[in-house]
C-alpha positions in Angstrom: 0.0 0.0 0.0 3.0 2.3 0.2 3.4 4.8 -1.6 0.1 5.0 -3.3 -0.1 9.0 -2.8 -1.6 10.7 -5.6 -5.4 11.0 -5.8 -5.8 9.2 -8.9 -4.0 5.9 -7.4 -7.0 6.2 -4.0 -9.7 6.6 -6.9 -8.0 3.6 -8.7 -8.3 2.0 -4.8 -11.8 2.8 -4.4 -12.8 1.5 -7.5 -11.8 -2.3 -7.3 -13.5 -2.4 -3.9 -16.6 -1.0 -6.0 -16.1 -3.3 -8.1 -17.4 -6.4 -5.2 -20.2 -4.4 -5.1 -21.8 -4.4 -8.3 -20.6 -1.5 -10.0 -23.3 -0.1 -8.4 -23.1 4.2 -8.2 -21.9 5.1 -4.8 -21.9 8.2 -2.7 -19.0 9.4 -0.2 -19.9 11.9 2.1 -17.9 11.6 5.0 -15.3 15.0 5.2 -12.6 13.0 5.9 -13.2 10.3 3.3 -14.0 12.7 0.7 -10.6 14.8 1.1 -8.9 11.4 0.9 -10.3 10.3 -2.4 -10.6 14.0 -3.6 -8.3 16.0 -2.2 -10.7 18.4 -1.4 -10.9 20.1 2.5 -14.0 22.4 2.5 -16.7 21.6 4.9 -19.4 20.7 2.0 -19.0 18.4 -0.1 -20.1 14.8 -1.4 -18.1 12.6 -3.8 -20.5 10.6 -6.4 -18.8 7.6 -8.2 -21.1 6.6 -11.2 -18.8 4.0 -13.7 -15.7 5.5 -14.4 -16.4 9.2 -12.9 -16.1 10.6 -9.6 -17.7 13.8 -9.3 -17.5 16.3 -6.1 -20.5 18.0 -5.5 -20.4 21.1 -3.4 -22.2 24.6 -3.1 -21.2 28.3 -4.3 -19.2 29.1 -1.3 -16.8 26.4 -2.0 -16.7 26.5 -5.7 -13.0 28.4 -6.6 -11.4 26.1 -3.6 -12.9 23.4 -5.2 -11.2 23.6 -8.2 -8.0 24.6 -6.2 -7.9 21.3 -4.7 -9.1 18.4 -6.4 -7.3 15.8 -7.9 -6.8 14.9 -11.3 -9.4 12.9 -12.6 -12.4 14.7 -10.1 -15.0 16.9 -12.0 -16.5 20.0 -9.6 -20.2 19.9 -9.6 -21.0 23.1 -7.9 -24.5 25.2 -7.7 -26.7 26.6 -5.1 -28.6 23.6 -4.6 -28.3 21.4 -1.7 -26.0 18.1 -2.3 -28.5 15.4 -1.8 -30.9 17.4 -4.2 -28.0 18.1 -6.7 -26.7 14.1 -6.4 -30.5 13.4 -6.9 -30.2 15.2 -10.6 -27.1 13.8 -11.8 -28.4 9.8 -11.1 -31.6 10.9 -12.8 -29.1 12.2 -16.0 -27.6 8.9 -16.2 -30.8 6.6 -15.4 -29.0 4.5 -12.1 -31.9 2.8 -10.1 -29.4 1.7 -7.2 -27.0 3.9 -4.8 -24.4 2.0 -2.5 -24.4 4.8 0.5 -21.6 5.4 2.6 -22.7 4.9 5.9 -19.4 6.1 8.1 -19.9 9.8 6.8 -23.6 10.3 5.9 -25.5 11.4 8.9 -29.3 9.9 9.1 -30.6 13.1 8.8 -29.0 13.6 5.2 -29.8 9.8 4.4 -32.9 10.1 5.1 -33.4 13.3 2.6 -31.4 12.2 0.3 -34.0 9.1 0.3 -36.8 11.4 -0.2 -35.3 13.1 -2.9 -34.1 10.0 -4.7 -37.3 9.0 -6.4 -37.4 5.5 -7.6 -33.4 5.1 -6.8 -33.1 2.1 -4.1 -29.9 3.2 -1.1 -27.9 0.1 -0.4 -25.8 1.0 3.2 -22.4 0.0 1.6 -20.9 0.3 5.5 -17.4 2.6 5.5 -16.2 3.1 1.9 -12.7 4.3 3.0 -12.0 3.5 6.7 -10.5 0.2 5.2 -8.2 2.1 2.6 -6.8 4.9 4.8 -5.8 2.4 7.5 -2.4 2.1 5.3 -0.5 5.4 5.1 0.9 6.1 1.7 4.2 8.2 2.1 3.3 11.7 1.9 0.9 10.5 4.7 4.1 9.3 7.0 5.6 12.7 6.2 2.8 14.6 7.3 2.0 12.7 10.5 6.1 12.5 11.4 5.5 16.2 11.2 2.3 16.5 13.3 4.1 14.5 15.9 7.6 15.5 15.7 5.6 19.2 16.4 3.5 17.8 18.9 6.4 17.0 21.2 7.7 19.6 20.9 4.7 21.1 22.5 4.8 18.7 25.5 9.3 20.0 25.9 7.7 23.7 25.7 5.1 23.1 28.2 6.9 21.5 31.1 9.0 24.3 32.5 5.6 26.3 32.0 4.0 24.2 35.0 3.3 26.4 38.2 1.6 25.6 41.6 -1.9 26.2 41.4 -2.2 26.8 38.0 -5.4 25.0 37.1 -6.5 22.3 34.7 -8.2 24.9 32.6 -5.1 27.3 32.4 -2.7 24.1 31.7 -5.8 23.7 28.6 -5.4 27.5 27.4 -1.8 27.2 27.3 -1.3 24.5 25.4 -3.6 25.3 22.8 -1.3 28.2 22.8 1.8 26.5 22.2 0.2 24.0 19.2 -1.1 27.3 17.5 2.7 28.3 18.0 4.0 25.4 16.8 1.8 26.3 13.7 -0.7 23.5 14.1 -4.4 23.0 15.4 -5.7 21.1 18.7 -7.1 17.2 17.2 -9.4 17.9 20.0 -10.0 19.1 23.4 -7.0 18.7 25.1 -7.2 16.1 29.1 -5.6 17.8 31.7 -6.9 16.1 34.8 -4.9 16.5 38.1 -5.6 14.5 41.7 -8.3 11.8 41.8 -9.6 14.0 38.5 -7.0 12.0 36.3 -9.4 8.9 37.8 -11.3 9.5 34.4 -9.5 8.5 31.2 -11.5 11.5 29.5 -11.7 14.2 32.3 -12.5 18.0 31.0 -10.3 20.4 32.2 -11.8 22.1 35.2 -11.1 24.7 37.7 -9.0 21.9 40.0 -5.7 23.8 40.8 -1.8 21.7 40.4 -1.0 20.8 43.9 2.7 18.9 45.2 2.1 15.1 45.5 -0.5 14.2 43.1 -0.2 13.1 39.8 -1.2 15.4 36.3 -2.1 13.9 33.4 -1.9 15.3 29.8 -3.7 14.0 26.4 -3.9 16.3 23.4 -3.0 16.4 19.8 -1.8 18.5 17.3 -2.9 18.8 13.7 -0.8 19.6 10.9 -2.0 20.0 7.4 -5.0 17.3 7.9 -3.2 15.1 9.6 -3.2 14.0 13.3 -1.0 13.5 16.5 -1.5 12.1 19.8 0.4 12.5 23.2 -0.3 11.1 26.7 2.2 12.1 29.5 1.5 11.7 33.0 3.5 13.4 36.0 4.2 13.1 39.5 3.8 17.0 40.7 7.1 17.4 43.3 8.9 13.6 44.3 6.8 10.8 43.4 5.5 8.7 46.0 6.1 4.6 46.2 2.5 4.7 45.1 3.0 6.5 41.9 6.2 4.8 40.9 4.5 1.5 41.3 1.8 2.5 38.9 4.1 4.2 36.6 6.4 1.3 35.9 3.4 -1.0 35.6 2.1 1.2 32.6 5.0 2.1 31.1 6.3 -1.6 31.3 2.8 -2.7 29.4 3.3 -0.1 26.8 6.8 -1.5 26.3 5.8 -4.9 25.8 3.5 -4.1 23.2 6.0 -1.7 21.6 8.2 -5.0 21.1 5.3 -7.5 19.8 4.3 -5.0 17.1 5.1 -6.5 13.6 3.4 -7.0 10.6 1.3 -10.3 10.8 0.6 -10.2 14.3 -3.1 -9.8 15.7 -4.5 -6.4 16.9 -6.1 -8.7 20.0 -2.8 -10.1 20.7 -1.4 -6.5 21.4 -4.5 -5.8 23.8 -3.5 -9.0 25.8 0.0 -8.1 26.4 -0.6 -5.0 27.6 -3.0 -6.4 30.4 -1.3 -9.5 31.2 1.9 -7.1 32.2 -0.5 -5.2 34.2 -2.0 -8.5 35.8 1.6 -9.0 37.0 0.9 -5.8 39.0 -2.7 -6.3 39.9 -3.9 -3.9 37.9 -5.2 -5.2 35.1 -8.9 -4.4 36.2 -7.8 -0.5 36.4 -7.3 -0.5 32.9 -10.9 -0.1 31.0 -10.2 1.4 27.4 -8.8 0.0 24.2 -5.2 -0.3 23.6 -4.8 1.6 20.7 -6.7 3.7 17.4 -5.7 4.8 14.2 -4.7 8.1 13.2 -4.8 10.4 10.0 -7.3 12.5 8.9 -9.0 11.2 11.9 -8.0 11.2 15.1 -9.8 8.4 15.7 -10.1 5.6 12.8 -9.0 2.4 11.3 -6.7 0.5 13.1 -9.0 -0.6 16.0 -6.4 -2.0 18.8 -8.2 -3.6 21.2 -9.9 -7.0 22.8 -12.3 -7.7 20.2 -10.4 -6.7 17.0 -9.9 -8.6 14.1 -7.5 -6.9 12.7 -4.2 -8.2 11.7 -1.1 -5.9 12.0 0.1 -4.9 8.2 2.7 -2.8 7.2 2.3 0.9 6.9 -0.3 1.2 9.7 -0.2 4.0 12.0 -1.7 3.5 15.5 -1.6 4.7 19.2 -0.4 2.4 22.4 -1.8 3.9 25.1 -2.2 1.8 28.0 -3.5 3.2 31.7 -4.4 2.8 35.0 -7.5 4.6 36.5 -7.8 4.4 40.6 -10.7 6.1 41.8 -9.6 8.9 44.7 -5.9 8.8 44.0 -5.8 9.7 40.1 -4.7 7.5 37.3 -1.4 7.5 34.8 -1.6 7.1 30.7 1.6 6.6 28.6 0.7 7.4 24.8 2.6 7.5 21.7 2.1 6.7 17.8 3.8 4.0 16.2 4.2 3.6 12.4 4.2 -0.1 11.1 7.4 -1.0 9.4 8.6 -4.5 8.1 10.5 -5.0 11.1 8.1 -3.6 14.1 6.8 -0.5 15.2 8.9 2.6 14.8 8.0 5.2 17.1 6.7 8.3 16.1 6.2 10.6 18.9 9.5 11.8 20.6 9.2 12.9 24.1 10.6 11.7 27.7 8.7 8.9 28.7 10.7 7.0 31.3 10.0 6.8 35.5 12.9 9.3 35.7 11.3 11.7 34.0 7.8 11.2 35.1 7.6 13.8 37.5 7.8 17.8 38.1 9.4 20.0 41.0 6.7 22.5 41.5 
């Protein structure tokens, strides 16, 4: 799958998988899916594959960027009608009685107008049209996401010496959506700052809770760049850890090593979960640790790979993933350890760059 960057090789993608389907027309709609196949990043915007033409169909506010962006072999359909109604006209032009929908990006409101508009035309839910292509990052995908997490570290080195007593969870939150706008990226999402029995809950909003000597602080965000995604977990013990905290520490970070070394090509996505839990079953802990392993990351922060109990999935080359394993105890706090791995022939190679070790788990405040 490497190096498959330009849009016409994704089309080329996309159409063999159509191809199991029936030729049958299909419809992307999802933002994310669409600027894969397209290359387009507005807002609006639907792709329509009908035989050998893909078509993006936006509105006038996105008409000149349209053209700016897409890929060869992508015709702009552009007007000031909505999409669905627009989509509607073009499978009446070329007489299709059948639609394969994608289901990931079209919301049920706009599948269920689309269906009223589509007179006579049956949907088929064709489940998620691109999830299982972007799973494998082509190289100007590797680039970008090196860069989005090469950047995002170097957020978390900036931030560190920023840490004062009683600062609060929500100030920690300002100022590091300061630092990724500096680093000339965008927040992937709202960034966890939890301190105390807060960082209990694996996705605790920043509050008002202040940083306080001899609890623990712990820190998930990500930072975008150019589309593409990073994501960083660091936790730290606020002045000398405590036995407690070490104890914790080295059972995480000892389970996220572990799966760091079983990560290959070939091996099972399940197999990872496992030996994350069975190193923290060597620590009684294994019940303190609720969440998946791992996701995928690219134009989502959240997408195909799914690392965790139940998946299916077998590790291939040129995935990119999180292994993020953590302990959650409810009135003392809880510690993550997260970094991104990229799937080469030999095993993961790590992505994110920033201390990670019991050493330098902790902060003199």
């Amino acid at each position: 799958m490497k190096g498959a960057a330009s849009g016409n090789s994704r089309l080329e993608r996309l159409r063999r998988a159509l191809r199991g389907r029936g030729r049958l027309p299909a419809l992307v709609a999802g933002r994310a899916g669409v600027r894969y196949l397209s290359g387009f990043t507005g807002s609006s915007g639907w792709l329509l594959i009908t035989g050998g033409r893909f078509r993006l169909i936006t509105d006038f506010r996105y008409r000149e960027q349209a053209r700016e962006e897409v890929a060869p072999g992508v015709e702009v359909v552009s007007g000031h009608s909505e999409p669905a109604a627009a989509a509607a006209a073009l499978l009446r032009r070329c007489r299709r009685k059948k639609l394969a929908v994608d289901e990931a990006g079209l919301s049920l409101k706009e599948y269920r107008r689309l269906a009223a508009v589509l007179k006579g035309v049956r949907l088929f839910p064709a489940g998620d049209m691109t999830g299982p292509l972007r799973k494998f990052k082509d190289d100007g995908e590797e680039r970008l996401i090196r860069e989005a997490c090469r950047r995002c570290g170097r957020v978390w080195s900036r931030l560190r010496p920023l840490l004062r007593r009683a600062m609060t969870e929500l100030e920690v939150s300002a100022l590091l959506r300061r630092l990724i706008i500096e680093e000339g990226g965008r927040a992937s999402f709202e960034p966890i700052v939890a301190v105390g029995p807060h960082a209990s809950q694996p996705h605790a909003r920043p509050s008002h809770r202040k940083l306080r000597p001899g609890q623990p602080l712990m820190v998930d965000f990500g930072l975008e760049w150019k589309g593409y995604h990073s994501d960083l977990t660091r936790t730290l013990a606020l002045g000398r850890p405590s036995s407690r905290f070490r104890s914790v520490y080295r059972a995480v970070f000892e389970a996220q090593v572990a799966v760091l070394e079983s990560v290959r090509p070939g091996v099972k996505a399940a197999s990872l979960d496992r030996r994350a839990r069975e190193t923290l079953a060597r620590y009684g802990l294994a019940e303190r640790f609720g969440h998946s392993l791992g996701h995928g990351l690219g134009l989502e922060v959240h997408e195909e790979p799914r690392i965790n109990r139940r998946s299916r999935e077998i590790i291939r080359e040129g995935m990119v993933f999180s292994v993020e394993p953590g302990v959650y105890i409810p009135g003392w706090g809880g510690v993550r350890v997260e970094d991104v791995v990229i799937v080469g022939a030999r095993g993961a190679k790590l992505l994110t760059r920033a201390d990670r070790d019991i050493d330098s788990a902790w902060l003199e405040i």
